[in-house]
C-alpha positions as CSV (number, residue, x, y, z in Angstrom):
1,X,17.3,-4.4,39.7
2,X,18.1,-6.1,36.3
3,X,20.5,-4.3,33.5
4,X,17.4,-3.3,31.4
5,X,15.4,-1.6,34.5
6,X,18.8,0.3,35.8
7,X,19.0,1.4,31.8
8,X,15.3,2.1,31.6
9,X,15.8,4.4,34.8
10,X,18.4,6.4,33.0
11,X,20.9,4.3,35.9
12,X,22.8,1.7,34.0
13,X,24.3,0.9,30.5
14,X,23.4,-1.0,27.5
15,X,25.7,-3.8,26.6
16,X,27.2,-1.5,24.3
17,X,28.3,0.9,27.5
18,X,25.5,4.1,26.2
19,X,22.8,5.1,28.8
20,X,19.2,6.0,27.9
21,X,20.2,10.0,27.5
22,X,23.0,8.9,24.7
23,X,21.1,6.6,23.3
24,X,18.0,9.4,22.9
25,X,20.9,11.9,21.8
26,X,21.6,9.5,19.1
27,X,20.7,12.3,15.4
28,X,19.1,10.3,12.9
29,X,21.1,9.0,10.8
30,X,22.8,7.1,14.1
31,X,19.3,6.5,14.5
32,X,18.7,5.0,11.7
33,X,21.6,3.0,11.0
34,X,22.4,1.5,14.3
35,X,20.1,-1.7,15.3
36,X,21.6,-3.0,18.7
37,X,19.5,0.0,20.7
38,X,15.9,-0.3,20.2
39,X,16.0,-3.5,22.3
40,X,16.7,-1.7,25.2
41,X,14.7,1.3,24.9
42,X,11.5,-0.6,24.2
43,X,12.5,-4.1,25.4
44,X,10.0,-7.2,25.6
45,X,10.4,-10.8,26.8
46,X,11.7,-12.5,24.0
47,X,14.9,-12.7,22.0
48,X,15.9,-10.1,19.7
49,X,16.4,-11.5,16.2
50,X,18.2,-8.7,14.8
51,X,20.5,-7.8,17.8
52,X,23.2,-10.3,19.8
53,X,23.2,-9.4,23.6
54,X,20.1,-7.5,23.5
55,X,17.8,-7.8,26.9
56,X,15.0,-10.0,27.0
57,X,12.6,-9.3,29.9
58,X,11.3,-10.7,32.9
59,X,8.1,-11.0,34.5
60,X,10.0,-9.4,37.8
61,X,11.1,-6.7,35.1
62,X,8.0,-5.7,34.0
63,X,6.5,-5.6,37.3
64,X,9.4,-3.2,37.9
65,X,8.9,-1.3,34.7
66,X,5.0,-1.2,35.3
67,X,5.8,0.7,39.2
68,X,8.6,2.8,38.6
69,X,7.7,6.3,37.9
70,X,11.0,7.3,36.1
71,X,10.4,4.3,33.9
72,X,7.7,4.9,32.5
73,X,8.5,8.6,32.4
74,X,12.0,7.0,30.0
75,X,9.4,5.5,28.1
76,X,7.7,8.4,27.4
77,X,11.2,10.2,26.3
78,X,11.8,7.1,23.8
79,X,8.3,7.6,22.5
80,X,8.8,11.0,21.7
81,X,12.1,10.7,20.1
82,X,11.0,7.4,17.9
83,X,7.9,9.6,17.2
84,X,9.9,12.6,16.2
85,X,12.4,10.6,14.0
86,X,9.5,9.2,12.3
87,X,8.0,13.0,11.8
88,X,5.9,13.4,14.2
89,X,5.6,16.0,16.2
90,X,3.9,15.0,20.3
91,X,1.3,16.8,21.7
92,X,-0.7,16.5,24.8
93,X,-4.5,17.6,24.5
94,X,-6.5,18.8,27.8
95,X,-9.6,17.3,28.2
96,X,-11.4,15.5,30.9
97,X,-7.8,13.8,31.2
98,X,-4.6,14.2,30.2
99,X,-4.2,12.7,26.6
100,X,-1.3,12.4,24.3
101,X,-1.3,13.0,20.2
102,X,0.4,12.8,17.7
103,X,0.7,14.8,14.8
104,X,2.6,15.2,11.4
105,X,5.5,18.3,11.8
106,X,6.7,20.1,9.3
107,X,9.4,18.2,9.4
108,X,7.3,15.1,8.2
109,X,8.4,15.2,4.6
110,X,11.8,15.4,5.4
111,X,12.3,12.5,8.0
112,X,9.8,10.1,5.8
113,X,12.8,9.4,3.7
114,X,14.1,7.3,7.2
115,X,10.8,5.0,7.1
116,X,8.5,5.8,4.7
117,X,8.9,3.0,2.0
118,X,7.0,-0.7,2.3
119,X,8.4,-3.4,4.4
120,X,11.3,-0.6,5.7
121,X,13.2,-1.8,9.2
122,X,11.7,0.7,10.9
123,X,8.0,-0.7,10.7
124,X,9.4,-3.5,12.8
125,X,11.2,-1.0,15.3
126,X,7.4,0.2,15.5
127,X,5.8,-3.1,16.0
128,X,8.3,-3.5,18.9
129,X,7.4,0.1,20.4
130,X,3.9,-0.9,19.8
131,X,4.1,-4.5,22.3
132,X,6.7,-2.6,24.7
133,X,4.0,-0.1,25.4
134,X,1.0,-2.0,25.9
135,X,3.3,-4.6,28.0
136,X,4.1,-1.6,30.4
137,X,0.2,-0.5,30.7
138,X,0.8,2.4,28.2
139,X,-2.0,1.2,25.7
140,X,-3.1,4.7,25.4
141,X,0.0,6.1,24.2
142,X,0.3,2.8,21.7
143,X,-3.0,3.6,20.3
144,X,-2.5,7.2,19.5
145,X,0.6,6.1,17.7
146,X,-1.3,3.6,15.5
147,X,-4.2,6.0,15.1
148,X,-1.4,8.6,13.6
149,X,0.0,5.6,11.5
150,X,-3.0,4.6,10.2
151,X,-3.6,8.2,8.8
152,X,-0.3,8.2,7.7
153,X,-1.5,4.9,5.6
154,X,-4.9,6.5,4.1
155,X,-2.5,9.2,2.1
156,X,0.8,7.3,1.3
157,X,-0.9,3.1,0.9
158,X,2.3,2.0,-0.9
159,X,4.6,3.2,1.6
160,X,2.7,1.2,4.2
161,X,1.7,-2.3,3.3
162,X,-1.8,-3.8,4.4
163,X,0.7,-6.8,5.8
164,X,2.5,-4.2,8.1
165,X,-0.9,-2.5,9.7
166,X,-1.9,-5.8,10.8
167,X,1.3,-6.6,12.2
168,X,1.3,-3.1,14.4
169,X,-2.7,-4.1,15.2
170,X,-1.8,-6.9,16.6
171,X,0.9,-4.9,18.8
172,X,-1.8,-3.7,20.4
173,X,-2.7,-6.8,22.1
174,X,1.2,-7.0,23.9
175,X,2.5,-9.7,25.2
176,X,1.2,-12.0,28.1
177,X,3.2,-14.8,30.1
């Protein structure tokens, strides 16, 4: 396996030396501040512009990503964290099939001030969650998180530019080789 699958299954380090359980330990502020991790949790296969040494994925990698279990299961963890840094809180709703949600917390107010402001770093960390997803076949999950942006956009329009929801629409679509 490559250095971003052994990381993804919670095996192998970043090139920084943290594995996927310190990087999801990481409190907000660390969160916040530090840009050399996002790469790895939701990586895709191009070059980072924003981080030296970060992994760029191949097609053998996402094939790998796409049938390992306990990747997509770290996925899921990254999600939730990302989503809870953001204010969100994850829920999964019983229905005819399992299907995840996301909704504000009460801690939404508090952890906008990390995000919440137009053309903020962290729309492009969400862009980049957005692609990483659909690449690995999690479109659902990608979808729910632009559906709880987008409602996030209706009551706060400044905060979220019109430029920014089209970039995290067109996330949607992934990446193809």
């Amino acid at each position: 396996m490559s250095a971003i699958t052994n990381f993804l299954m919670g095996e192998g380090n970043d090139n920084q030396g943290r594995n996927l359980n310190t990087v999801l330990g990481f409190d907000d502020s660390k969160w916040d501040e530090c840009h050399d991790f996002i790469q790895w949790l939701f990586p895709l296969p191009v070059e980072s512009k924003f981080a030296e040494f970060s992994p760029v994925l191949t097609h053998l990698d996402v094939e790998t990503c796409n049938e390992q279990v306990m990747i997509q299961v770290g996925m899921l963890f990254a999600v939730k964290r990302f989503m809870q840094f953001l204010g969100f809180e994850t829920a999964v709703k019983r229905h005819k099939e399992d299907r995840i949600r996301f909704n504000r917390s009460n801690k939404f107010d508090q952890q906008a001030k990390y995000w919440l402001k137009a053309r903020d770093h962290n729309h492009l960390r969400i862009s980049r969650m957005l692609q990483s997803l659909v690449l690995f076949e999690q479109e659902n999950v990608a979808l729910e998180i632009f559906k709880a942006l987008s409602l996030v956009k209706c009551d706060f329009p400044d905060c979220i530019t019109d430029e920014t929801m089209v970039y995290w629409r067109n996330a949607l679509t992934g990446y193809s080789y």
